[in-house]
N, C-alpha and C positions, 0 to 999 in steps of 0.2 A: 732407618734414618739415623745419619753421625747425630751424635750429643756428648754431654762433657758426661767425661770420665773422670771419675775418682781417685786419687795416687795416694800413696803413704812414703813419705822419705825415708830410702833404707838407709843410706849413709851421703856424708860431706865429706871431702876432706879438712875442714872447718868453717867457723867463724865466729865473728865478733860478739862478745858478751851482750845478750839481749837480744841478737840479730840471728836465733835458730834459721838451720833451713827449715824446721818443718814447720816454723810464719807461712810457707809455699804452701801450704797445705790449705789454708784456709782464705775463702778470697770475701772480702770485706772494705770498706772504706779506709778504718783505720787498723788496715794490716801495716807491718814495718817492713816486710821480708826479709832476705837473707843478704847477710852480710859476709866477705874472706876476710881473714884476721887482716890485723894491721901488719902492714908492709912487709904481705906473705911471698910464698914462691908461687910461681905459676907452670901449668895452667893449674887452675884451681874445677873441682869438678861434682859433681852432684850425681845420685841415681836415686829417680823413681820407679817405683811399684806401682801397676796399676792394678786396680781391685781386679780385673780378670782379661785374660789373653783376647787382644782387639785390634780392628786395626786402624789406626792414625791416621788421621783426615787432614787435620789440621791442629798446627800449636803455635799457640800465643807468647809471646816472652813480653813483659812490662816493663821496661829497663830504668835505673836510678839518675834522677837528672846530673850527676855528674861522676857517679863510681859505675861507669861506663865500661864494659869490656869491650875491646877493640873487634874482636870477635867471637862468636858459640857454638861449638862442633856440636851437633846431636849423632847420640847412638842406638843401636835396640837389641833388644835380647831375647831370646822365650826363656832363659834362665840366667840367674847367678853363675860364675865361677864356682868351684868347690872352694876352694881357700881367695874369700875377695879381700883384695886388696884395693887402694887407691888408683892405683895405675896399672891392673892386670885387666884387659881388656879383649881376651882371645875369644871371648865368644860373645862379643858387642858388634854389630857390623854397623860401619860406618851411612850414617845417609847421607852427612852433607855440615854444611855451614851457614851461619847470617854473619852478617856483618852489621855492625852498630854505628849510629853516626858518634862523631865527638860533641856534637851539641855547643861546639863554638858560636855557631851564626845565633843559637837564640840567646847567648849567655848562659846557658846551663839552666832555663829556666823551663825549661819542657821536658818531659821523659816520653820515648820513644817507644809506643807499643808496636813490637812488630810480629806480624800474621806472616805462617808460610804455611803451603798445602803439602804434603805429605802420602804416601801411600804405602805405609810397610803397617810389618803384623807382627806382634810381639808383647811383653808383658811386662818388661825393665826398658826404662827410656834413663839416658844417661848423658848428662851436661857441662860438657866442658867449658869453662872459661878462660880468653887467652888474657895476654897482657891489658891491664889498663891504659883507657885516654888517658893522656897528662892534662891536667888544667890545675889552676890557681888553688879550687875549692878543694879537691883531691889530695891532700896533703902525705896521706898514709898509704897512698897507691893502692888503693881497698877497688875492688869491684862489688857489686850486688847488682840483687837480682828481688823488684818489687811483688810478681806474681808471675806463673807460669799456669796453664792451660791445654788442657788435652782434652778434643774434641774429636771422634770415633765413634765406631760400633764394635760387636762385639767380633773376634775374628769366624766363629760357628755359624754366623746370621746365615754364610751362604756365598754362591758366586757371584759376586758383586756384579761382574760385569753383564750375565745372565739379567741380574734383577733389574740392573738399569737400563739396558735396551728392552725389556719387557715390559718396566713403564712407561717407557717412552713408547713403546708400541700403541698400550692402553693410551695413555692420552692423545695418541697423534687421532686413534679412531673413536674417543670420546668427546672430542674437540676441547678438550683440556686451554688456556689461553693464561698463559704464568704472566700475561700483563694485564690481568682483568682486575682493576680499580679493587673491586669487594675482595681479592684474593692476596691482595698484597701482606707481607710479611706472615702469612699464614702458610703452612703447609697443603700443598696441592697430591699430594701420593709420590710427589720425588722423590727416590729413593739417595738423593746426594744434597737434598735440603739440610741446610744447616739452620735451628730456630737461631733468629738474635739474642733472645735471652738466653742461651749457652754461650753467649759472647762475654770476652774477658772486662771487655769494658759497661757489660752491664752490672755486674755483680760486682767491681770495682768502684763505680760511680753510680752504685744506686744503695738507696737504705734496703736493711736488710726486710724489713717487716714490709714494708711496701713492695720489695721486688718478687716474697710468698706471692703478697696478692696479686700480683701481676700477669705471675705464671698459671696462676687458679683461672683468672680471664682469660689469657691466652687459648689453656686448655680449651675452657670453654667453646672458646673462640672458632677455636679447629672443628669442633663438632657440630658447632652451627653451618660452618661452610660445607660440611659433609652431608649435614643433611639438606643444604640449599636452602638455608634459611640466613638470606644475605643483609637482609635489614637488621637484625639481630645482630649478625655478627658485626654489622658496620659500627653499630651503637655499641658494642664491647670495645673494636679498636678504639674508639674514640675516649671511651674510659680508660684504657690504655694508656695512649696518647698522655691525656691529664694529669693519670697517677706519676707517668715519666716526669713530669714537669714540678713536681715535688721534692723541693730537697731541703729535708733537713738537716738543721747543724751541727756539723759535727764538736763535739765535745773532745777537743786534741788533748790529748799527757801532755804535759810539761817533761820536758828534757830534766832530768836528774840535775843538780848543780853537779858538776867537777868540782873533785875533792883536790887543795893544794894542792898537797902531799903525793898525790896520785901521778907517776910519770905519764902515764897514758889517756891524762886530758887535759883539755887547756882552759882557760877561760871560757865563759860563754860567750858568747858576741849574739849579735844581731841575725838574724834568720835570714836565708834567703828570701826572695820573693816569691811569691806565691807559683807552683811550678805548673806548665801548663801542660798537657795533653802533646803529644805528635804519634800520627796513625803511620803505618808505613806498612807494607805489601813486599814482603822479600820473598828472594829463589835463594833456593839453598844451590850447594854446587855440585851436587848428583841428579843424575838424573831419574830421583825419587821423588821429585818435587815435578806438581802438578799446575795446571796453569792458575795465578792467583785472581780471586777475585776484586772486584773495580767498584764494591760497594763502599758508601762512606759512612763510616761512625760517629752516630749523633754522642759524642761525650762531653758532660758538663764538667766543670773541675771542682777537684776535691782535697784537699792537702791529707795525704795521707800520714802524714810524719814531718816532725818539727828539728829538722836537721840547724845543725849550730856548726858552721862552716869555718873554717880559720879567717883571719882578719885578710883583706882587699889591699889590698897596693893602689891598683887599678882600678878604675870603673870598668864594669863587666864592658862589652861592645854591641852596641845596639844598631841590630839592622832590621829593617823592613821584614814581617813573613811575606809580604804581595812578590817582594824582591827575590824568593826563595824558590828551586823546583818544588812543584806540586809535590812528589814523594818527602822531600824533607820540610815541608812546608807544619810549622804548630798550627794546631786547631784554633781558629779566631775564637775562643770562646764565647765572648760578650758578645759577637756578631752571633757566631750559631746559633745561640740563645733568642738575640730578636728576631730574627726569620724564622726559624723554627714556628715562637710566637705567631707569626706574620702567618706561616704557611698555615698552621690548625687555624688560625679565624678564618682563611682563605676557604678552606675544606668546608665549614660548618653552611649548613643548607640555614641562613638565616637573613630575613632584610635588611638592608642597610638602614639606621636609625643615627640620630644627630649623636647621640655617645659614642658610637662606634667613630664615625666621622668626626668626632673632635680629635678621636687618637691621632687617626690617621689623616690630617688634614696637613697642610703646605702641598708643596707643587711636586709633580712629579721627575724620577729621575730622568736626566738624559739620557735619551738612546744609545744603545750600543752601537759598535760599529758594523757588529753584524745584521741587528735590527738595521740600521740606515739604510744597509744594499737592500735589505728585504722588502723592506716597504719604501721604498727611494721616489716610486710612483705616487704613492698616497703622500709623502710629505709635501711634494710639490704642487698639491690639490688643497690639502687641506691645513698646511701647515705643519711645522716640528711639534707646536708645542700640543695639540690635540692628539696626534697620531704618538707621542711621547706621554700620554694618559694614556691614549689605550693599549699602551706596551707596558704599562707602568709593574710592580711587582704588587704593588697596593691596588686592593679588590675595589676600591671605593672610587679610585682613580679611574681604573679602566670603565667601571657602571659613568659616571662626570662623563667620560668622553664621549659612549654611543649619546648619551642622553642629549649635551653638546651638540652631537651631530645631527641629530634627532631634529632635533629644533629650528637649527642652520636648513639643513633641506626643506623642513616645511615652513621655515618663511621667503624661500628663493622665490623673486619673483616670476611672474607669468613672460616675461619678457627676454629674460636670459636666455643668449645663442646657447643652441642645439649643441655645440663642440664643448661648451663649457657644463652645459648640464651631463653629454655622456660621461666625460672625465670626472668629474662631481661623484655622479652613480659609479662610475667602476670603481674608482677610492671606497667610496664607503663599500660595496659589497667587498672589496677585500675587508676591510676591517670585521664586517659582517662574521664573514666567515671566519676569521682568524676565533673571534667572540663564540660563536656558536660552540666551539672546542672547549670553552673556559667551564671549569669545574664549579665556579661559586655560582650561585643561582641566579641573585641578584641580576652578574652580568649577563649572564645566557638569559632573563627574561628581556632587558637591555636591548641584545642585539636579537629576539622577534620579536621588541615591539621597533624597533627600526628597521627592520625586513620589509614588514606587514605595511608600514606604513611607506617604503620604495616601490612596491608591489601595487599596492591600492589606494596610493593617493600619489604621490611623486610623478608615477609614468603617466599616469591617466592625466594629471595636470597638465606635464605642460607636451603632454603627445609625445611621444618618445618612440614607442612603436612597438611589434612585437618580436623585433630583434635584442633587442633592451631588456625586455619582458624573459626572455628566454636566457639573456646570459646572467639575469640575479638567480632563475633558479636554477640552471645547469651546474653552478657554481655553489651553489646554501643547500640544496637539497638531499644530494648525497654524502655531506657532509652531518646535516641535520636526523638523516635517517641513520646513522651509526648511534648517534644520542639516544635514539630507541630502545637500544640496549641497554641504557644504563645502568649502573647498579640501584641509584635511589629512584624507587616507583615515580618519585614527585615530578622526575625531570623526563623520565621515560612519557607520563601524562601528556606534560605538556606539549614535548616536541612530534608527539601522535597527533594531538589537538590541531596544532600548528598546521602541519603537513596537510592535516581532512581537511581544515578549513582554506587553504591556498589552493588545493587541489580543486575545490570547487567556485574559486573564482572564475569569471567568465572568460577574462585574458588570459589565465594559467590552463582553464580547459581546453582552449581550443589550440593550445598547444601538444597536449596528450605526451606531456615531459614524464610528467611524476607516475600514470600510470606503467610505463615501461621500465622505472625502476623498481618499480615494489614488483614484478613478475620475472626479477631475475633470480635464476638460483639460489637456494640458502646454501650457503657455504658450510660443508662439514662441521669446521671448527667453530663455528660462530656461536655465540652464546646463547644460552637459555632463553633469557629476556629479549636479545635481538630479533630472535626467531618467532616467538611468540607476538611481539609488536608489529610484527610486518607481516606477517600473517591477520592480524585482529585490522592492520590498517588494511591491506587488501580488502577482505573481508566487508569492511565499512563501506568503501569506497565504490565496490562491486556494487552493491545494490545503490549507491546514488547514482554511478554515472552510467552502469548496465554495459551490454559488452558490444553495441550500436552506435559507434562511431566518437567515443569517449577515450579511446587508447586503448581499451579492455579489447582481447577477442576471447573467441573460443579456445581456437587453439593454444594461443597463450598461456589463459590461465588453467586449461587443464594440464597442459606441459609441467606448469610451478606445479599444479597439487599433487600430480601424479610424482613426480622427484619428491616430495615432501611426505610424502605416506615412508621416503626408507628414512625419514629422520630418526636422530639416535634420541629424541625426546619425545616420549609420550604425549605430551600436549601438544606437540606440534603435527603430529601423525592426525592426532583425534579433530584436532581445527581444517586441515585439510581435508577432513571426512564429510566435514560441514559443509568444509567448502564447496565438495562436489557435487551434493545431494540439492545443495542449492542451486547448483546451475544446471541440473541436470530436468527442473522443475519447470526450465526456460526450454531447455534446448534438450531432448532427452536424445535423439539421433543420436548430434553429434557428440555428448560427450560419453556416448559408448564407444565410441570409434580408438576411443585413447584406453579403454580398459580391456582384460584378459576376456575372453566367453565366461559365463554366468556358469560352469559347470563343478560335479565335486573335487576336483583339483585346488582351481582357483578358491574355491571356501575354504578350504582349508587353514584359508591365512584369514585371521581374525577381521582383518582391514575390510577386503574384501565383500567378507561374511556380510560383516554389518553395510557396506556399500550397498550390496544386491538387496538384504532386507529392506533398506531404507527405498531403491525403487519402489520397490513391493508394493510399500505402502503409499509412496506416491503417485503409482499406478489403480490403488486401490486393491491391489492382490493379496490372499493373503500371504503370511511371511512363514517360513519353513518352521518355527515357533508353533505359530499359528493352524496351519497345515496338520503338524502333530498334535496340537490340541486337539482338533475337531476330530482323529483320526479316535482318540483316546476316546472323547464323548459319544462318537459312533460306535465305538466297542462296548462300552459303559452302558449302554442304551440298548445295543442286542442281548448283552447280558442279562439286564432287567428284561425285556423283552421277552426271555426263553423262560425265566421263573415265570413269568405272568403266566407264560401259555402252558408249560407246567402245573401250574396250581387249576387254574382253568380245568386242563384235562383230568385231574384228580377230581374235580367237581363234578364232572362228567360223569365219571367211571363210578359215582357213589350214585349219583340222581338214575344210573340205569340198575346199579343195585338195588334200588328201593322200588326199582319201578319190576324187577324181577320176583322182588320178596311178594308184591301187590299181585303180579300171577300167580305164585304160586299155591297164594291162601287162594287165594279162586277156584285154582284147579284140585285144591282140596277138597274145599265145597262141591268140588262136582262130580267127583268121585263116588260119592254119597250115593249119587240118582246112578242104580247099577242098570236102569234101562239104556239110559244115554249111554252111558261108557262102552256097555256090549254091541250099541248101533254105531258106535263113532268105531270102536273095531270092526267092525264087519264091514263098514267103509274105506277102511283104509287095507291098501297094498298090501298083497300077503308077502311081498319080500320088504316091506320096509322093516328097520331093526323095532325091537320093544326098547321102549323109552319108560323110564317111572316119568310117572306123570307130576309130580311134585319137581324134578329136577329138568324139567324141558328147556328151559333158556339156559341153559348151563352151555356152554361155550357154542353161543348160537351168536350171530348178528344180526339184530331185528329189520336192520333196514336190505338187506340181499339173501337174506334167511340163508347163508352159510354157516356151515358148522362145522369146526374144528378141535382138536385137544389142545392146540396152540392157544387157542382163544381165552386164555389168562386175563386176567384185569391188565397185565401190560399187555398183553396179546392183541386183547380187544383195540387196544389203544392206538397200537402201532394199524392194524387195521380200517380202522375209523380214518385214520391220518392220512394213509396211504394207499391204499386195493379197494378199497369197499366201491363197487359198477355203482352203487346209488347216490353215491357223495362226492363232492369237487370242494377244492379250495378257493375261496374269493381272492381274486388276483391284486382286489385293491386294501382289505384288511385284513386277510390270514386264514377268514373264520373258516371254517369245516361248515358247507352244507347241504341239504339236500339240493340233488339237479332239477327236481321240479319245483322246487320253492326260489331256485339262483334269482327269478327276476326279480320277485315280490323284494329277495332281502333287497338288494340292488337300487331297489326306489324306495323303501322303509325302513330297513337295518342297517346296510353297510357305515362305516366309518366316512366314506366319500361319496353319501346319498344324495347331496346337492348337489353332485357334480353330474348327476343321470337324469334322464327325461324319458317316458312311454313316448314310443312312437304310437299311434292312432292308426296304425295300416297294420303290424306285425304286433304290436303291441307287448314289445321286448324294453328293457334297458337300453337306452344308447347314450353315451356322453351326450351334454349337453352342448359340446364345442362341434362335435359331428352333428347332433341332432337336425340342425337346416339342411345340410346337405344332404342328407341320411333321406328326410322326408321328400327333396329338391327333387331328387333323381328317382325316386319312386321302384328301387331296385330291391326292396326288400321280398318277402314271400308273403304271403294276407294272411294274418290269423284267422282259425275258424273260435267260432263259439264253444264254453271249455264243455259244454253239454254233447258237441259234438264232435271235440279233437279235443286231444293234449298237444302243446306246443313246445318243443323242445327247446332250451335255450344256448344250445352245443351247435345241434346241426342245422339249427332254425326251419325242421321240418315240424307236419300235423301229422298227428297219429292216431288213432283209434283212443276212446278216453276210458277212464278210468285206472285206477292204480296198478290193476297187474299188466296192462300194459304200456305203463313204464319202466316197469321191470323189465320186461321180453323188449322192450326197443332199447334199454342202456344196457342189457345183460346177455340178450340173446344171439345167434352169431349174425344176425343179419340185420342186427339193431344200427345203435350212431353210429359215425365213423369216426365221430370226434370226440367221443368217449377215450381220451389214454390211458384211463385205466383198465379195458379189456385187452390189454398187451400182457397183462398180469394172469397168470397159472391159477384157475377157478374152481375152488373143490362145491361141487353142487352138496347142498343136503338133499335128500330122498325126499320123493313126495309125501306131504304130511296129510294126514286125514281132515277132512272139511274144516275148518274152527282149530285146528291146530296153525295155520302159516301165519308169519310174521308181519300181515296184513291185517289177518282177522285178528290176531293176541296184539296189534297196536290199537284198531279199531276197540278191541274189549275193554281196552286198560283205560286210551283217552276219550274212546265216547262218542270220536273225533273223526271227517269221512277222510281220505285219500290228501295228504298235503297239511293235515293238521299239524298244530304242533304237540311236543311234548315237554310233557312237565319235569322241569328240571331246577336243581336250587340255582343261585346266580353264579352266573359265569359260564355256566352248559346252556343248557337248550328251555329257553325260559317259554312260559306261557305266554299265547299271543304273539310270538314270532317265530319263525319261519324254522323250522328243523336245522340248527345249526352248529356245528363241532369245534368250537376256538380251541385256537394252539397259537401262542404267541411266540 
């Protein structure tokens, strides 16, 4: 971003005692600048040094209100000459010239700031001056020069031209808007902004200590607008604004007396007049010079120096500035000063109160003549002198004239022709609108409480119709909807307020005007606040007036939301996310019809993401969130689930140790009685193997009496779990248990033993949800008595009773068929001698006939329930 550049004077070719160039150096109120000796030769010439190689944007020259040079060549250099001389110039290249006015028409009472644009690079700027204006004051044919200014960057920063069509890129696709109210005199990212406090006329006409502080707010200032914090910064310009409006006095030198004796000065005389300010906008005559800007300089006056002029002949000649071109025109100063004043009260968001209206009280000015053509309709309605308030410059005037007219419509009577009253109404709705646009508050409340009150008392009075109706808001409303944007919250409020509330008037709804504007495109560029206000009034509005013959449709508003999801503002994406989930709560069909399919593509894009969750949950589904919750707690829960049935089967595997250790002190004991033993041999199979009779359960299964070497404490386990012909797993808790006991658990132990009922025919388990029909249809098989059959609970067939043949019907090959686990490779153990099988050593141990249970600690095969094997 250009800024002023620092110089240090290398050389002059002279001047006047007092009057260094290097005064150029320093810019202050009471600088004197530089002076060429008296009644030197010309051109007379200057070279600065800038503190480092840059390049030149633009340069300011201050010129003396009457040691005027007729014109100013500018030069530049990236170095000196080896031997500099005054007039050795071969490695200066030329850019150009100004030309200065003579300052006849003001009398010599103004100095002439003039601004040129510039585009060279270089490090030595060098300044010729030609011959002097002649005038009266001038005696010595002296030129000077009050302050000089160079404002640039540095020449390293880069390709300039690169960087500025690359902001320009950013802001055309950020909607950037360099006439947005809160952004004024603040820097936007232009890379060709010039701050006004690098201006020659701030730092000339402002106190030094106050213009620090100026620049520390300004600072500030910039960073509030960056971070979009516009109320903040508004309330800095305005301290701004204030501290500008500060001026202290300056404390001038007196002029030395002139010594007699001294040929080189005269008497004192009487000072000029106080010299004024003149702005001016020059081309130099190469075509280095770039197109000038068209802003104006608020400069207050300040006498920098107390010149003592030779004695007047004449009285200077006084003409008109009105009478002058605008480029040579001096700064009205005392005028600039009260408008100024005029404009900052205008701006301040504050009531109008009687002290304020005493200032500004008499009548307003006359219209212009451009005002006349413009509103030439309204004055002939309403009068010059009303329609000449509300054009007034005075804020107080224009609030007097709605109010005025305010008044006038509402006491028109009942009786007044129809042609009188429409022309009546269209007058004021221009005025209306012209108001709406005004920055002070006051008036813009002004003109909607005189809207409001055309609207809903005016037309309904005297019948007017809904032709009438339609042309106040075709005319205020799109008008009033850019106010939405405003920069201050206060006014954005209101004119939101305004809008909801007209909109649901009964004459304005059955027009369906205003919903068709708020469902038009947001415009790229369009502001923060704009976007956001017309969205939040949408928003409102939808749920009063619903999308059922109000203006609103479907289609409509899903068209606006869907374009509004690409906005470049976050909050305005996330309000039309709202906005669809709400209408989708109405119409869920249709406004699918307007989005992408639900699939992982489309989520990808965050918007979306959360669109589809949000059905979810208005459908009551869960949400992908959600979905992996439960998937985590169902993993989380088989996990726990496998420890329990773990630990469980470790209980197991101890309660059948203990219950081994209990046979085999038995079979100690009985070893004893060598009768028994030698008959219990002689009973048994001469090919069966010799077994120590202390180590018999040793990798045996008590419930299918197999025996393996496999049959390890994990052995056994894995077996229990899975192969064992005499055990099943409960399909509805997990447990491990016996197939002749499956019923009993089924209706006393299972986890989901409410959920089963005895049939009274077969006398099995049957859900309770089957049970009616189970019984209905009478398709089961009859159970016999268990004295007389065992009932199988697999193949629901009767078998012959007692325990071994349970065995021989779930183990033997012509046994169930629905047994799955004799698909499984069966290693038999050898026949064991009478009182050795896994029948009679359970029977020994529990006491217990065919179906008992066994005693196990908790969690295995507890006392009093059913032989069962948990594995969770």
């Amino acid at each position: 971003m250009p800024h002023k550049i620092g110089f240090v004077v290398v050389s002059s070719s002279g001047h006047e005692d007092g009057f260094s160039a290097r005064e150029l150096m320093i810019h202050a109120p009471t600088v004197s600048g530089w002076r060429s000796p008296r009644f030197c030769q010309f051109p007379q010439e200057i070279v600065l040094q800038m503190v480092e190689r840059c390049r030149i944007r633009k340069l300011q020259l201050l010129a003396h209100q009457y040691m005027i040079p007729s014109k100013v060549e500018f030069y530049i250099s990236e170095s000196l000459p080896e031997y500099f001389t005054p007039y050795q110039a071969e490695r200066f290249r030329r850019l150009g010239y100004v030309s200065l006015c003579d300052n006849e028409k003001t009398g010599c009472k103004a100095r002439e700031l003039k601004s040129v644009y510039v585009d060279a690079v270089g490090q030595f700027l060098k300044l010729i001056f030609h011959q002097n204006h002649v005038n009266k004051y001038n005696v010595y044919n002296q030129v000077a020069l009050v302050a000089v200014n160079i404002i640039g960057d540095p020449a390293d920063f880069g390709d300039e031209s690169n960087i500025t069509s690359r902001e320009k890129l950013i802001d055309h696709y950020l909607g950037h808007n360099a006439e947005d109210p809160a952004l004024e005199g603040t820097c936007s990212g232009k890379s060709d902004y010039i701050s006004p406090l690098d201006d020659l006329a701030f730092d000339m006409y402002q106190d030094p200590e106050v213009a620090q502080i100026i620049r520390r707010l300004d600072e500030r200032k910039r960073e509030a607008v960056q971070k979009e914090r516009y109320d903040y910064a508004k309330k800095l310009k305005q301290a701004i604004a204030d501290l500008q409006k500060m001026r202290r006095p300056l404390d001038l030198p007196l002029q030395p007396l002139a010594c007699p004796s001294s040929p080189h000065h005269q008497p004192p005389m009487r000072s000029l007049p106080q010299p004024e300010e003149r702005v001016s906008e020059n081309r130099l005559a190469d075509p280095f010079l770039q197109k000038p800007s068209s802003h104006c300089l608020d400069v207050s006056p300040q006498r920098p120096t107390v010149d003592w002029p030779p004695p007047a002949t004449d009285p200077p000649p006084k003409t008109h500035p009105d009478s002058l071109p605008y480029d040579e025109r001096p700064l009205p100063v005392t005028r600039k000063q009260l408008g100024a004043a005029v404009s900052e009260a205008e701006r301040r968001d504050v009531l109008g109160d009687e002290a304020q209206r005493a200032d500004t009280a008499g009548e307003p000015e006359p219209l212009t003549e451009k005002a006349l053509r413009e509103a030439s309709s309204a004055v002939d309605v309403l009068g010059e002198a009303l329609v000449a308030g509300a054009y007034s410059k005075t804020w107080s005037h224009r609030e007097d004239a709605l109010l005025t007219l305010h008044k006038q419509l509402t006491d028109t009577p009942v009786g007044t022709p129809k042609e009188d009253l429409k022309s009546t109404l269209r007058a004021a709705v221009f005025l209306v609108r012209r108001a709406i646009r005004d920055i002070v508050t006051p008036v813009f409340q002004a003109s909607l409480k005189l809207l409001k009150m055309i609207i809903t008392q005016y037309i309904p009075k005297h019948k007017l119709g809904r032709l009438e109706t339609a042309h106040c808001v075709e005319r205020t409303i799109p008008v009033l909807l850019t106010r939405t944007g405003d920069s201050s919250a206060r006014l954005r409020v209101m004119a939101s307020n305004f809008i909801q509330e007209i909109a649901l008037f009964k004459e304005v709804k059955s027009l369906q005007v205003i919903p068709s504007y708020l469902v038009q495109p947001l415009k790229a560029n369009s502001s923060t606040h704009l976007a956001m206000s017309q969205m939040a009034l949408l928003a409102r509005l939808l749920r009063d007036l619903g999308t059922e013959g109000a203006g609103f449709t479907v289609d409509s508003v899903m068209r606006f939301s869907v374009q509004a999801l690409e906005h470049r503002v976050r909050e305005v994406r996330e309000a039309a996310v709202g906005m669809i989930l709400d209408l989708y709560a109405q119409h869920r069909a249709l406004v699918l019809e307007y989005l992408p399919p639900d699939d992982s593509t489309t989520r990808r894009n965050v918007l979306y993401k959360t669109i589809f969750e949000g059905f979810a949950k208005i459908d009551g589904r869960p949400t992908d969130a959600e979905m992996r919750a439960q998937k985590r707690a169902a993993a989380e829960e088989a996990e726990k689930r496998k420890k329990e049935e773990i630990r469980a089967l470790q209980g197991q595997l101890a309660a059948l140790k203990e219950m081994q250790a209990e046979v085999q002190e038995k079979e100690s004991e009985a070893t004893k009685a060598k009768n028994q033993d030698t008959q219990e041999r002689k009973v048994a199979p001469p090919n069966a193997p010799e077994i120590p009779d202390n180590h018999y359960l040793d990798n045996l299964c008590i419930f299918c009496g197999e025996r393996s070497e496999s049959f390890t404490e994990e052995g056994l386990d894995l077996h229990y779990w899975k192969r064992c012909l005499m055990l099943t797993r409960c399909e509805h808790c997990r447990q491990v248990v016996e197939i002749s006991s499956l019923t009993e658990h089924l209706l006393t132990e299972c986890d989901q033993k409410d959920g089963f009922g005895r049939c009274y025919r077969c006398s099995e388990a049957v859900s309770k949800e089957e049970l009616p029909r189970h019984v209905k249809t009478r398709d089961c098989n009859p159970a016999k008595s268990e004295k007389l059959a065992n009932r199988c609970p697999l193949c629901h067939e009767n078998f012959s009773p007692g325990e071994e043949a349970w065995k021989a019907h779930l183990m033997g090959p012509a046994g169930c068929t629905m047994n799955l686990r004799r698909t499984h490779v069966l290693h038999r153990t050898p026949v064991l001698p009478p009182g050795k099988g896994p029948a009679a050593t359970r029977a020994g141990t529990s006491g217990s006939k065919v179906g008992s249970k066994i005693p196990t600690p908790k969690g295995g095969l507890s006392k009093g329930s059913s032989r069962t094997y948990t594995k969770r």
